[in-house]
C-alpha positions in Angstrom: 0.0 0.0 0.0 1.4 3.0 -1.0 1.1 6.9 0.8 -1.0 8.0 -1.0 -3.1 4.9 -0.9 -3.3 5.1 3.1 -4.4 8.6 3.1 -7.4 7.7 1.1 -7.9 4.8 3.4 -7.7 6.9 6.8 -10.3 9.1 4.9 -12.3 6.4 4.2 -12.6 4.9 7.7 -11.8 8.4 9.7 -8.4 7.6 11.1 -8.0 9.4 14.3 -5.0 7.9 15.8 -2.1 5.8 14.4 -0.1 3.2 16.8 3.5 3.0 15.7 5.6 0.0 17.2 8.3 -2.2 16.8 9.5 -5.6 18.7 12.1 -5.7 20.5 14.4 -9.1 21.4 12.0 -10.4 23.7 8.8 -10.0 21.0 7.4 -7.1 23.2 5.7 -4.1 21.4 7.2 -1.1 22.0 5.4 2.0 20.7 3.5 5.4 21.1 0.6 7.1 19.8 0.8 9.7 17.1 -1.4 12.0 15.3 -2.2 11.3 11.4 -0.1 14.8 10.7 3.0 12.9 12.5 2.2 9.3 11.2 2.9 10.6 7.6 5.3 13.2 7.6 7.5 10.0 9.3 5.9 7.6 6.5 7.2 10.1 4.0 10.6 11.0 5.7 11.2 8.7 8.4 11.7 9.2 12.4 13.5 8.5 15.2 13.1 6.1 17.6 15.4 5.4 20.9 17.2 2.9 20.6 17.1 1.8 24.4 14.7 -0.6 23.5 17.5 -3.3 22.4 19.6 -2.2 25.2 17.0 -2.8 27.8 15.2 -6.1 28.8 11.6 -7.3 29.3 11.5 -5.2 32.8 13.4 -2.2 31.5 16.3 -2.8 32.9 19.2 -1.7 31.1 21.8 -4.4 29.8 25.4 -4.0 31.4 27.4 -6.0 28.8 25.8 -4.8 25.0 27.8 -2.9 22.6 24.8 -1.7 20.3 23.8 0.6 22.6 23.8 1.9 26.5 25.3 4.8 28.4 28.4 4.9 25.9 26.7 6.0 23.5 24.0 8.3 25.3 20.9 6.1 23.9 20.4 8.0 21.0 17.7 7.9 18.5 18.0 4.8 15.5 16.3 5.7 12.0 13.0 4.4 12.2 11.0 3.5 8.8 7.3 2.8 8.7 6.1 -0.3 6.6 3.2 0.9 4.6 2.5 -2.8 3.8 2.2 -3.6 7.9 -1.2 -1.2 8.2 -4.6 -2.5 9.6 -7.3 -1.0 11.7 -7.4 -2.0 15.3 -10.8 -3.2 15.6 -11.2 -3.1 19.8 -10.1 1.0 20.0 -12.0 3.6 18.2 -10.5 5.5 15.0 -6.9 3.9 15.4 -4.6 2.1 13.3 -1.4 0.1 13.7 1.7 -0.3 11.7 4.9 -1.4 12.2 8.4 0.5 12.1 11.9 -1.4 10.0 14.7 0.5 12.5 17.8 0.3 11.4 19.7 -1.7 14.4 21.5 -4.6 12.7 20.1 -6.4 16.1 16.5 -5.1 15.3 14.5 -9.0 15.4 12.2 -7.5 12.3 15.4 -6.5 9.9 17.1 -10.0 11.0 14.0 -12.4 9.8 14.4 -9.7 6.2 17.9 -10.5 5.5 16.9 -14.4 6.4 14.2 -14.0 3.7 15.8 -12.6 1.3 18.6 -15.2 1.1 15.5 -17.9 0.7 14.6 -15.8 -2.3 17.8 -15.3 -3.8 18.0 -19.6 -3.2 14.7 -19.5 -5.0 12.5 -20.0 -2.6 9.5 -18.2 -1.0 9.4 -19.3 2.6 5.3 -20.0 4.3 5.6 -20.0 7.7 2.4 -20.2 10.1 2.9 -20.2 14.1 0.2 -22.5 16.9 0.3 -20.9 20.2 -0.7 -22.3 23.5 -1.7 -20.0 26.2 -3.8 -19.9 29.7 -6.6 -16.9 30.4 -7.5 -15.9 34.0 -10.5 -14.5 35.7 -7.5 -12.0 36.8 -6.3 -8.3 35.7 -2.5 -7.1 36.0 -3.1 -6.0 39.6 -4.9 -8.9 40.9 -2.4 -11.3 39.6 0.1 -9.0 41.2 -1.3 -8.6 44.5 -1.7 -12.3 44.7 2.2 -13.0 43.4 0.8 -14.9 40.3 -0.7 -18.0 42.8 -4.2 -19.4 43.4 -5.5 -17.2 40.3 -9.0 -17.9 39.0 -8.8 -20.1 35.7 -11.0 -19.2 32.6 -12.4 -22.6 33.1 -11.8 -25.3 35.4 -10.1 -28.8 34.8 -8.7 -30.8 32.1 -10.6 -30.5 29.0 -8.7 -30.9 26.1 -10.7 -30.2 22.6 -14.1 -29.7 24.7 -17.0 -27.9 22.9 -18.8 -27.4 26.0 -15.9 -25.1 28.1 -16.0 -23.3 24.2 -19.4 -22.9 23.7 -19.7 -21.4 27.6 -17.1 -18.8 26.7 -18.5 -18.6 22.9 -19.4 -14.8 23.0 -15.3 -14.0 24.0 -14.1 -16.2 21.9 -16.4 -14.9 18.6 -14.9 -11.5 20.0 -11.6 -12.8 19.0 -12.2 -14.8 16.3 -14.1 -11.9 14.5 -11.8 -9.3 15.7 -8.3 -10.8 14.7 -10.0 -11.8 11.2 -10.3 -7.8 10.9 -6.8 -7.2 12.0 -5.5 -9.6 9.0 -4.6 -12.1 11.5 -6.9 -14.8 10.9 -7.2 -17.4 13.2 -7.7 -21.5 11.2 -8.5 -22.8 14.4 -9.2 -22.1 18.0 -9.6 -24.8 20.7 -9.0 -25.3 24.4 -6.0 -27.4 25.4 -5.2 -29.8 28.5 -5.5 -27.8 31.5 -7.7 -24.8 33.4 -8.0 -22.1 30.9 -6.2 -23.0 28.2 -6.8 -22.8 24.4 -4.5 -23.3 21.2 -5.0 -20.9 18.1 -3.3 -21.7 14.8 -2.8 -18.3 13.1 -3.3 -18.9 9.4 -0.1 -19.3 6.7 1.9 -16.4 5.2 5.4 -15.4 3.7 7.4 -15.6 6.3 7.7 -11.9 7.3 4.4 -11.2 7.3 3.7 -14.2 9.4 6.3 -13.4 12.0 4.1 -9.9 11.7 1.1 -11.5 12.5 2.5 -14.1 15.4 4.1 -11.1 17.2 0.6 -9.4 16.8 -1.7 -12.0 17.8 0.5 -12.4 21.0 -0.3 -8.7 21.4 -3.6 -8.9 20.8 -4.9 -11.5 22.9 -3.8 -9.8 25.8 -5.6 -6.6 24.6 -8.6 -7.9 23.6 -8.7 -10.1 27.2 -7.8 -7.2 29.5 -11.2 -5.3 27.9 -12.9 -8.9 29.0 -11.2 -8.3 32.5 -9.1 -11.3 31.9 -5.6 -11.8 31.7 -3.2 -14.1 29.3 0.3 -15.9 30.1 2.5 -16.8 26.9 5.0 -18.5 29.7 6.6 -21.7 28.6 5.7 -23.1 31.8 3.6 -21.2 34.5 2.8 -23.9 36.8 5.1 -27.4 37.7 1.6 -29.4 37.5 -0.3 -28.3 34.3 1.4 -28.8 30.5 3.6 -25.8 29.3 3.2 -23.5 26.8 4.4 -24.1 23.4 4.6 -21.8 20.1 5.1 -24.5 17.2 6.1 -23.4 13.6 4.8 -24.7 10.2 6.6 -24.5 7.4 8.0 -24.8 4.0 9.4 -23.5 0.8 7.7 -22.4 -2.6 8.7 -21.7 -5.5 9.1 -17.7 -6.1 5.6 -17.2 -7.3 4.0 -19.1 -4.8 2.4 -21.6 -6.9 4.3 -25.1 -5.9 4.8 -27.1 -2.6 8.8 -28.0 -3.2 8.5 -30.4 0.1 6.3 -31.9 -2.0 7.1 -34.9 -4.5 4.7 -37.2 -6.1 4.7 -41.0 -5.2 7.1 -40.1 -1.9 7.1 -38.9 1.5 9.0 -35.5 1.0 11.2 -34.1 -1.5 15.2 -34.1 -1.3 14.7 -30.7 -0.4 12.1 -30.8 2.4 14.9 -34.0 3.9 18.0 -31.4 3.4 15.9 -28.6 5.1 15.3 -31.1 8.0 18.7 -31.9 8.1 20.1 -28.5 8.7 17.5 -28.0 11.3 18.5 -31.5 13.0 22.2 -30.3 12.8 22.3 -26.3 14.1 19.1 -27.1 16.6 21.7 -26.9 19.6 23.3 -24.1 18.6 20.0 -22.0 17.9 18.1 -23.5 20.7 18.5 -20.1 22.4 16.8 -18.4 19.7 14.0 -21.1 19.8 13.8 -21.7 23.8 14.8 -17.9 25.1 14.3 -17.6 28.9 15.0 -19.7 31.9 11.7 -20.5 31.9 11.4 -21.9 28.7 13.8 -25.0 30.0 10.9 -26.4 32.5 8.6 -27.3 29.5 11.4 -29.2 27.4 11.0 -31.7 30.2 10.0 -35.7 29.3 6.6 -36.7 29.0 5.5 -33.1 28.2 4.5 -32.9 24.6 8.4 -30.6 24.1 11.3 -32.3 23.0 14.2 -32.9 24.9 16.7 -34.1 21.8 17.4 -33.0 18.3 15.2 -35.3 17.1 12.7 -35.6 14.2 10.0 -38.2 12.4 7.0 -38.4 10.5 3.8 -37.6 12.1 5.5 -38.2 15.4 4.4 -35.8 18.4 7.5 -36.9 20.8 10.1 -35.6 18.6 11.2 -32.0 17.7 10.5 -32.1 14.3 7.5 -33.5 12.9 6.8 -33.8 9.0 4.0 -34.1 7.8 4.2 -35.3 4.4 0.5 -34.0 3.4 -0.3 -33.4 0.0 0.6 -30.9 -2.9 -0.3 -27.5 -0.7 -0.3 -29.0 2.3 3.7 -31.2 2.9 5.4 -28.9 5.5 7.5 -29.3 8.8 6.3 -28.8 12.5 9.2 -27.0 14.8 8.3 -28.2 17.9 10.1 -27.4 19.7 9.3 -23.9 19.8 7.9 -22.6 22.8 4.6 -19.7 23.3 7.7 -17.3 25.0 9.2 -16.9 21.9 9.6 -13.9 19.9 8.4 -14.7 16.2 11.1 -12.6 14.1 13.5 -14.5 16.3 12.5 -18.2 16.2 11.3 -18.1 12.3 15.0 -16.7 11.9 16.2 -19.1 13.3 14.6 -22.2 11.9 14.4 -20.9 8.9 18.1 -20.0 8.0 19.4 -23.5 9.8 16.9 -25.2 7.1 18.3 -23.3 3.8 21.8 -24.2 5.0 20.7 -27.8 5.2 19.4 -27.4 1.7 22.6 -25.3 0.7 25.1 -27.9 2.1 22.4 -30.9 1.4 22.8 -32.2 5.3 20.9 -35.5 5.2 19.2 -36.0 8.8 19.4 -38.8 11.3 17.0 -41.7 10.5 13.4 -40.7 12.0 12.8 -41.7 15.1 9.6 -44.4 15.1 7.7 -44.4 18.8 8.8 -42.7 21.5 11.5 -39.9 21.4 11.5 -39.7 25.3 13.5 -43.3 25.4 16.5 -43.8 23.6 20.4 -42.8 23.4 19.0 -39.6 20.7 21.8 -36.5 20.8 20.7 -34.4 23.7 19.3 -30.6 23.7 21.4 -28.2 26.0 19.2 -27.8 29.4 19.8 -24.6 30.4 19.7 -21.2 29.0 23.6 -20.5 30.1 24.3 -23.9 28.0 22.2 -22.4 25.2 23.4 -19.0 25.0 26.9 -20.7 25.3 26.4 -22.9 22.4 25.2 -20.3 20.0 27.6 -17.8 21.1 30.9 -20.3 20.1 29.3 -21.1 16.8 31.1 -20.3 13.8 27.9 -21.4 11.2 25.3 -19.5 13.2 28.0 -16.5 12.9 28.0 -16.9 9.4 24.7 -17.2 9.1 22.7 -14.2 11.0 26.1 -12.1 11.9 28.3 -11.5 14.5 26.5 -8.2 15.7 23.1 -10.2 16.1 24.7 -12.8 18.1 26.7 -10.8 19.8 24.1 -9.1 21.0 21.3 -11.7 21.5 23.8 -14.3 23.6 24.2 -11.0 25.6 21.3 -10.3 26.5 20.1 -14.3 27.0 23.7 -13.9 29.7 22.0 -11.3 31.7 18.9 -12.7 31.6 20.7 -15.4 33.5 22.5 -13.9 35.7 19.1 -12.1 36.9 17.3 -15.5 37.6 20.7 -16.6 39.6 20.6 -13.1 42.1 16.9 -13.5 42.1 15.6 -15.8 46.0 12.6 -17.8 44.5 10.1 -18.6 46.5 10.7 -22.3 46.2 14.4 -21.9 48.4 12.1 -19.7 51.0 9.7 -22.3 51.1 12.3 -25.4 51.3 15.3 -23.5 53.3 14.1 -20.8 55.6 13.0 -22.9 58.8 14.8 -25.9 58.1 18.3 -25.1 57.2 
């Protein structure tokens, strides 16, 4: 869409306010309001934007060990460029839409899944990615789940009711509400069901060019929360909230096209998968360690990839197998694609679609043939192992010359940084599981 196209369109549906955001590492939207007179001066000359937001994390609190940006140099503004092509109306506030910003921060999630992208298309391919996200809603707002330190919170629903049309149909009216409204913010939703466990559903966002569907993963996310905070509810994305209920997970569907668009190349008649689709498994098989931190990104995210748990615990994959970390699913003509399982709900989009997507070109570029799939359960066996902790993770992608090569050394520089705080936050923090198991006793 071009200028002078959106000026016709605010017209059209009387544009009173315009939302400008971008995501930072951690997939949180970071944004202001502005008034249609601001909104396209910037769209016709660009803005600034402060660059504190890659040199801060998820609390605000500013990184002590990032060269991109800090109190060296004075957090200044980055060039900020709107994406015409990003645009929608937000259907839940009066008179305002949305679009996103392209900043120019080499460590900027957004410009990383671009340069991924474009390599696919200069291979000759047009990547489809889709994203499945798990998440729990509470009869809770921000301050009640505050006051009561995120325990004994009121589910949605009660129990374990996986797939269950009756805990849907007694929460139909919000869940039409978000059905309806995310079809009108181009995010529409194939599916929408509850999950195992008090209050949870799944939603499988539908297919898109990659970019655009890391757009609209990082914007459902968003979304839900808004749209449930007007319901007086609130949403957790964690990997794993509670020791006792399943975690949280963010799976990723996938596969390459041909540049138009009009052919499945996973696809081959009168076999499973292609040689490409097995080459593109292969390099996902082979660099999963070493982007595991992109994939599995907080210390949280290492209490779902747990046995028994629907995650994977091994760089595993097999066909139409749930236990493993890749599933294919060899489908038909449109519909032969890969599952990355596992991905985790705490993910940032532009992050993990990098991620799994440039390990899978360089198993097509270097033709990496995978493991043989694993047949039963991926749980049992002597499989290559997954690093456990985020330390091991952030370790493992920080010493690795092919990841280097293939996202940069400024991007994971920066990212393994930021993962290092984030652990050495969680190792200061007293949890109250040691005040529970060491004050009296000990």
């Amino acid at each position: 869409m071009t200028i002078e196209q959106l000026k016709q369109v605010f017209h059209e549906r009387g544009i009173r306010h315009v939302k400008l955001g971008v995501f930072d590492l951690d997939g949180v939207l970071r944004g202001k309001y502005v008034s249609p007179e601001k909104f396209f001066s910037a769209a016709e000359s660009g803005l600034g934007f402060c660059d504190v937001i890659f040199g801060w994390d998820s609390s605000d609190a500013l990184y002590d060990n990032v060269k991109v940006t800090g109190w060296h140099t004075g957090y200044p503004d980055a060039a900020a460029r709107v994406d015409p092509t990003t645009f929608r109306v937000v259907p839940w506030e009066r008179d305002t839409a949305l679009l996103l910003l392209d900043m120019d921060v080499p460590v900027a999630p957004r410009t990383l899944l671009r340069h991924v992208e474009e390599k696919a298309r200069t291979m000759g391919y047009r990547a489809y990615f889709s994203a499945e996200y798990e998440f729990f809603f509470f009869r809770e707002t921000a301050q009640s789940a505050r006051e009561k330190n995120y325990r004994n919170m009121t589910p949605l629903s009660p129990g374990m009711f996986g797939y269950s049309a009756l805990r849907a149909s007694t929460n139909a009216e919000f869940l039409h509400q978000i059905l309806d409204s995310l079809r009108e913010y181009d995010v529409e939703l194939e599916g929408l069901h509850t999950e195992t466990g008090p209050g949870v559903y799944e939603a499988a966002i539908r297919y898109a060019p990659v970019l655009k569907a890391a757009d609209k993963a990082a914007l459902f996310k968003t979304a839900i929360k808004e749209i449930a905070a007007r319901n007086g509810l609130i949403v957790t994305f964690m990997a794993k909230w509670n020791a006792s209920l399943p975690g949280c997970s963010g799976h990723l569907h996938q596969s390459l096209w041909d540049t138009e668009g009009h052919r499945n190349l996973f696809h081959e008649e009168g076999k499973d998968m292609s040689a490409l689709m097995r080459h593109y498994i292969g390099g996902q098989i082979a660099l999963m360690p070493e982007v595991m931190a992109m994939i599995c990104p907080t210390i949280n995210s290492y209490k779902r990839t747990v046995p028994g748990t629907w995650a994977a615990i091994n760089a595993s994959w097999g066909v139409e197998n749930r236990t493993t970390a890749l599933r294919a699913i060899p489908g038909g003509a449109k519909s032969s694609r890969v599952e990355y399982r596992l991905a985790g709900a705490d993910g940032n989009p532009y992050v993990t679609m990098s991620a799994a997507l440039a390990s899978g070109l360089h198993g097509v570029e270097k033709k990496i043939e995978p493991p043989p799939p694993v047949k039963g359960n991926a749980y049992e066996g002597s499989l290559p192992a997954l690093p456990r902790t985020l330390e091991d993770s952030a370790a493992r992608m920080k010493s690795s010359a092919t990841v280097r090569a293939l996202l940069g050394d400024a991007f994971v520089d920066h990212f393994t940084a930021t993962r290092e705080w984030e652990v050495r936050q969680a190792q200061a923090a007293v949890t109250s599981w040691e005040l529970e198991r060491y004050f009296e006793i000990i």
